[in-house]
C-alpha positions as CSV (number, residue, x, y, z in Angstrom):
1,X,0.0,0.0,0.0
2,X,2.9,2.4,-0.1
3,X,5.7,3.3,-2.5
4,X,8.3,5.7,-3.5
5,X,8.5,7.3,-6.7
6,X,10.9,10.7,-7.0
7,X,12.3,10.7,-10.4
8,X,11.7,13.5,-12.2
9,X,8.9,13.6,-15.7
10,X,12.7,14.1,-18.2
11,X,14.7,11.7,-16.2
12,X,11.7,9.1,-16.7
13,X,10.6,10.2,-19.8
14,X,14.1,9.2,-21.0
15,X,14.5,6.0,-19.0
16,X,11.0,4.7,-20.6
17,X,11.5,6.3,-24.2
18,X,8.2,7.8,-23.8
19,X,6.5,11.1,-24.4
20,X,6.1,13.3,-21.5
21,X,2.5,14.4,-21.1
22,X,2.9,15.1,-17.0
23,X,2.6,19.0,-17.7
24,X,5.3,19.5,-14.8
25,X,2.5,18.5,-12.5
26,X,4.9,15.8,-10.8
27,X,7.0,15.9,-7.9
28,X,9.0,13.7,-5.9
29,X,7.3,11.3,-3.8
30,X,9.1,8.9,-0.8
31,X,5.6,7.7,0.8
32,X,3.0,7.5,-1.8
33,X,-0.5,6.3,-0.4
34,X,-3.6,5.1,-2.4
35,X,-5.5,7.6,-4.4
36,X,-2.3,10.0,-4.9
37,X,-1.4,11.3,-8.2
38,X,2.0,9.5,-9.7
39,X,3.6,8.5,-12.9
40,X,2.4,6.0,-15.4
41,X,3.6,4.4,-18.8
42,X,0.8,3.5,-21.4
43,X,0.5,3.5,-25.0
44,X,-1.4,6.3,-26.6
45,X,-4.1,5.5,-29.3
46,X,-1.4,5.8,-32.1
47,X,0.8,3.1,-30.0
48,X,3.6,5.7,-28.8
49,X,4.6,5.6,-25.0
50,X,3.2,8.4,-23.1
51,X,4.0,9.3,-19.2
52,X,1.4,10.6,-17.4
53,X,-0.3,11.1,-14.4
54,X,-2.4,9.2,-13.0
55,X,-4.5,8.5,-9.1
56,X,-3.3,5.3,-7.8
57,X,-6.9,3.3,-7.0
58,X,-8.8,1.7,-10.5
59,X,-12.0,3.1,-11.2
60,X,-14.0,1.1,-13.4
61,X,-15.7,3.4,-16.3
62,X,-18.9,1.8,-14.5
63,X,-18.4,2.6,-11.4
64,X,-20.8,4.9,-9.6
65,X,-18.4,7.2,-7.7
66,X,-14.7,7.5,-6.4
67,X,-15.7,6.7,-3.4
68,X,-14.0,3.0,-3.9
69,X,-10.9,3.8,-5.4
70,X,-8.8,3.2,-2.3
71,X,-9.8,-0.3,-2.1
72,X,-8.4,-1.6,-5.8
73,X,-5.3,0.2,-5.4
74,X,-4.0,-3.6,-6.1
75,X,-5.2,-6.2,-8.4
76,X,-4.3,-10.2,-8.3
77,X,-2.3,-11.5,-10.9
78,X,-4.4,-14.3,-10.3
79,X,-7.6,-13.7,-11.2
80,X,-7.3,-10.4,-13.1
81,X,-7.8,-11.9,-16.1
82,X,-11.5,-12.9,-15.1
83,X,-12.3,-9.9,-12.7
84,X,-15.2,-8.2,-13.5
85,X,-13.9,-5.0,-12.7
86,X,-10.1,-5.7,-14.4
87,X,-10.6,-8.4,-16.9
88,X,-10.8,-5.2,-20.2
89,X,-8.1,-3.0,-18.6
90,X,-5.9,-6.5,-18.6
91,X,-6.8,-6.8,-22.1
92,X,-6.5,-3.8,-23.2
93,X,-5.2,-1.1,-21.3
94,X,-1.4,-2.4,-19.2
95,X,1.2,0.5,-17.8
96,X,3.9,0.5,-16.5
97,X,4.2,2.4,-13.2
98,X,7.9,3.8,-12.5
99,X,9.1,3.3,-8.6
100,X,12.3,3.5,-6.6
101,X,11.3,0.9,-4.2
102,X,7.7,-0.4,-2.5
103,X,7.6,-0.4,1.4
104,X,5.7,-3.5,3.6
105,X,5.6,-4.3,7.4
106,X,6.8,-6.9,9.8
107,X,5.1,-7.7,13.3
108,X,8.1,-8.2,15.7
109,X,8.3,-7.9,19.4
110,X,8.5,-4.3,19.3
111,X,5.9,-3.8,17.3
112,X,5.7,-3.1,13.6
113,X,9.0,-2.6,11.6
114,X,9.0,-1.4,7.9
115,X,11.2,-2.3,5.1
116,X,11.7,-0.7,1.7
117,X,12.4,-3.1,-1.3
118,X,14.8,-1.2,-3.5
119,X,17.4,-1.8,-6.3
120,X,20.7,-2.5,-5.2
121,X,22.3,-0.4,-8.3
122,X,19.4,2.6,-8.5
123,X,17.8,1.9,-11.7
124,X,14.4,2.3,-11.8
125,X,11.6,-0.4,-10.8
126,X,8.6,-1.0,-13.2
127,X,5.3,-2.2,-11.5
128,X,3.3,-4.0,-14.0
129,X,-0.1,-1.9,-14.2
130,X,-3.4,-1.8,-15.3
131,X,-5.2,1.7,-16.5
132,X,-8.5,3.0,-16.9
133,X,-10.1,6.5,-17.3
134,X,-13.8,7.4,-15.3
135,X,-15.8,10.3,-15.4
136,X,-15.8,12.4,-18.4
137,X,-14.8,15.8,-19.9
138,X,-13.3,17.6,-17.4
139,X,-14.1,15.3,-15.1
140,X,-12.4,12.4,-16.4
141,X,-10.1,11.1,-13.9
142,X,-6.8,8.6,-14.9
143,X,-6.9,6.0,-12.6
144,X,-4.7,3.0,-12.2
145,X,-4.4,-0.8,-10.0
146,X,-1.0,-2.2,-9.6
147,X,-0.8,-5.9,-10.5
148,X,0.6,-8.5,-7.0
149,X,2.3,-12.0,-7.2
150,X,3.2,-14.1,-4.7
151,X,6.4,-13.0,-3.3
152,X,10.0,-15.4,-3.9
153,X,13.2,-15.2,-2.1
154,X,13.9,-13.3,0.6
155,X,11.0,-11.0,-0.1
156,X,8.6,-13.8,1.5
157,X,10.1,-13.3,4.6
158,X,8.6,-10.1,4.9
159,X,5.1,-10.6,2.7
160,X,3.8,-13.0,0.9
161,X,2.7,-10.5,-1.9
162,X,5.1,-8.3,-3.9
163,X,4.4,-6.2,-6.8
164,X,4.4,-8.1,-10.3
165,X,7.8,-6.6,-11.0
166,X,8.5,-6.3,-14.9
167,X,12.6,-6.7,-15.9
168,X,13.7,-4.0,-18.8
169,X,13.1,-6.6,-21.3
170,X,9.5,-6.9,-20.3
171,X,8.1,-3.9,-20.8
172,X,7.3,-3.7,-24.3
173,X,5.6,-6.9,-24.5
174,X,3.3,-5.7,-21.5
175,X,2.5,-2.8,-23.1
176,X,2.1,-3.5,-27.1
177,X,-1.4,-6.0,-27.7
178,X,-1.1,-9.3,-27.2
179,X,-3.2,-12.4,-28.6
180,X,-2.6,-14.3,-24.4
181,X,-1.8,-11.7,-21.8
182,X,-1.8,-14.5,-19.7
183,X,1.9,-15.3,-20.8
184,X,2.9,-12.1,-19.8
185,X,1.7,-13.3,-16.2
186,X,5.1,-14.5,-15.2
187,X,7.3,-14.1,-12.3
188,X,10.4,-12.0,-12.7
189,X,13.8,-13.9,-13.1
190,X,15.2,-15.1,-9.8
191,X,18.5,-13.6,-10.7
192,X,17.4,-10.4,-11.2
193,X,14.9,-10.4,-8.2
194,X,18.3,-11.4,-6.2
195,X,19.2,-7.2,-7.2
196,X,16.8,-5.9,-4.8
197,X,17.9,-4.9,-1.3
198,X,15.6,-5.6,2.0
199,X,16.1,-2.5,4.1
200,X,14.9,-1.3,7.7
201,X,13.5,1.9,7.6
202,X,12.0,3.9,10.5
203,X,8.8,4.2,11.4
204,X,7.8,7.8,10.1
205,X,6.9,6.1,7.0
206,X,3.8,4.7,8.4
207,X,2.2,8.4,8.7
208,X,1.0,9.5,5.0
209,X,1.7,12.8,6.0
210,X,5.5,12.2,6.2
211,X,7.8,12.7,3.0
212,X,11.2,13.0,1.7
213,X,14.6,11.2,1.8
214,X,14.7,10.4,5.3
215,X,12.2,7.8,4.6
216,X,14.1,5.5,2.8
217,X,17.1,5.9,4.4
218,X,18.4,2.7,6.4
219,X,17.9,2.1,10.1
220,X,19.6,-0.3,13.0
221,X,17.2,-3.2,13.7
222,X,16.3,-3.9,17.5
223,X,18.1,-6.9,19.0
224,X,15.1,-8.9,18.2
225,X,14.3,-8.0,15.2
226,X,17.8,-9.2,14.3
227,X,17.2,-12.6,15.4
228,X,13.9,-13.0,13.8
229,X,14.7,-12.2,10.7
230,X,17.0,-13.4,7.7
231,X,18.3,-9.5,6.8
């Protein structure tokens, strides 16, 4: 339910080959929450990439009101190809949404501790996505569900969901049409997946309220933390 995306609309229009159509309208964001505004990759009508912004939470074009965004800020990669409300944007409509890193929690002792998933080397992460637009006119809102797997490696020690991460080399083929978007269903490589780091972070990042750096930035585990966990 949280992530981290602070690259700026040229550095990711560049790192995605795509079109900027942001408008300057994004900023850096360490703790981003369900229904916020944030960058997404989709094909335009002509088949071009195009950033822009969208509110994370899917709103079906059928659906009465915003009001339920918040709650499909996620869809399963196992059943979102016969989900009422995601089945057509599977078909039809999959971005790619640019991150730094995704955060999750672990119970301990103590309480809660959080941990940010990040690349070891920087480069950016792309969440596989799903788009749709509701409302219309000037109301028409850009809305978007990130697609979850079950988690492999190390990152099952902290949940057993992760985002359905998409290597480099995926992200044409989840963008362009495809005859079984089924295939495109597939776990990333476990080589690759060993590039991401597991790291403590404090605790401010369970407040939406909080951003910047600080976030992200590593932490000392408790004793007992230590112990119960393999990082």
């Amino acid at each position: 339910g949280r992530y981290a995306t602070t690259r700026s609309s040229g550095e990711l229009s560049a790192l995605f080959e795509s079109y900027d159509d942001t408008g300057g309208r994004l900023g850096p964001d360490h703790n981003v929450a369900p229904t916020d505004p944030v960058p997404l990759v989709r094909l335009s009508p002509e088949g071009h990439r195009t950033l822009s912004v969208a509110r994370w939470g899917f709103l079906p074009h059928w659906a009465r009101s915003a009001a339920g965004a918040a709650r499909m800020i996620n869809a399963r990669a196992e059943t979102v190809a016969t989900s009422r409300a995601y089945a057509g944007a599977f078909a039809r409509r999959r971005c790619l949404v640019p991150a730094d890193g995704w955060y999750e929690w672990v119970r301990s002792p103590d309480g809660r501790q959080a941990y940010y998933m990040t690349p070891r080397d920087g480069s950016v992460l792309a969440f596989a996505g799903i788009w749709s637009v509701w409302g219309a006119g000037d109301d028409a809102r850009l809305t978007f569900s990130v697609l979850t797997t079950a988690a492999l490696g190390e990152l099952a020690e902290v949940h057993d969901r992760m985002p359905l991460l998409l290597p480099p080399d995926r992200w044409a083929p989840w963008l362009e049409p495809a005859d079984d978007p089924a295939a495109l269903l597939a776990p990333p490589p476990a080589d690759w997946l060993a590039g991401l780091e597991v790291r403590p972070v404090g605790p401010a990042v369970g407040d939406v309220r909080n951003d910047g750096p600080h976030l992200t930035a590593r932490v000392p585990l408790p004793r007992e933390a230590e112990d119960l966990t393999l990082f």
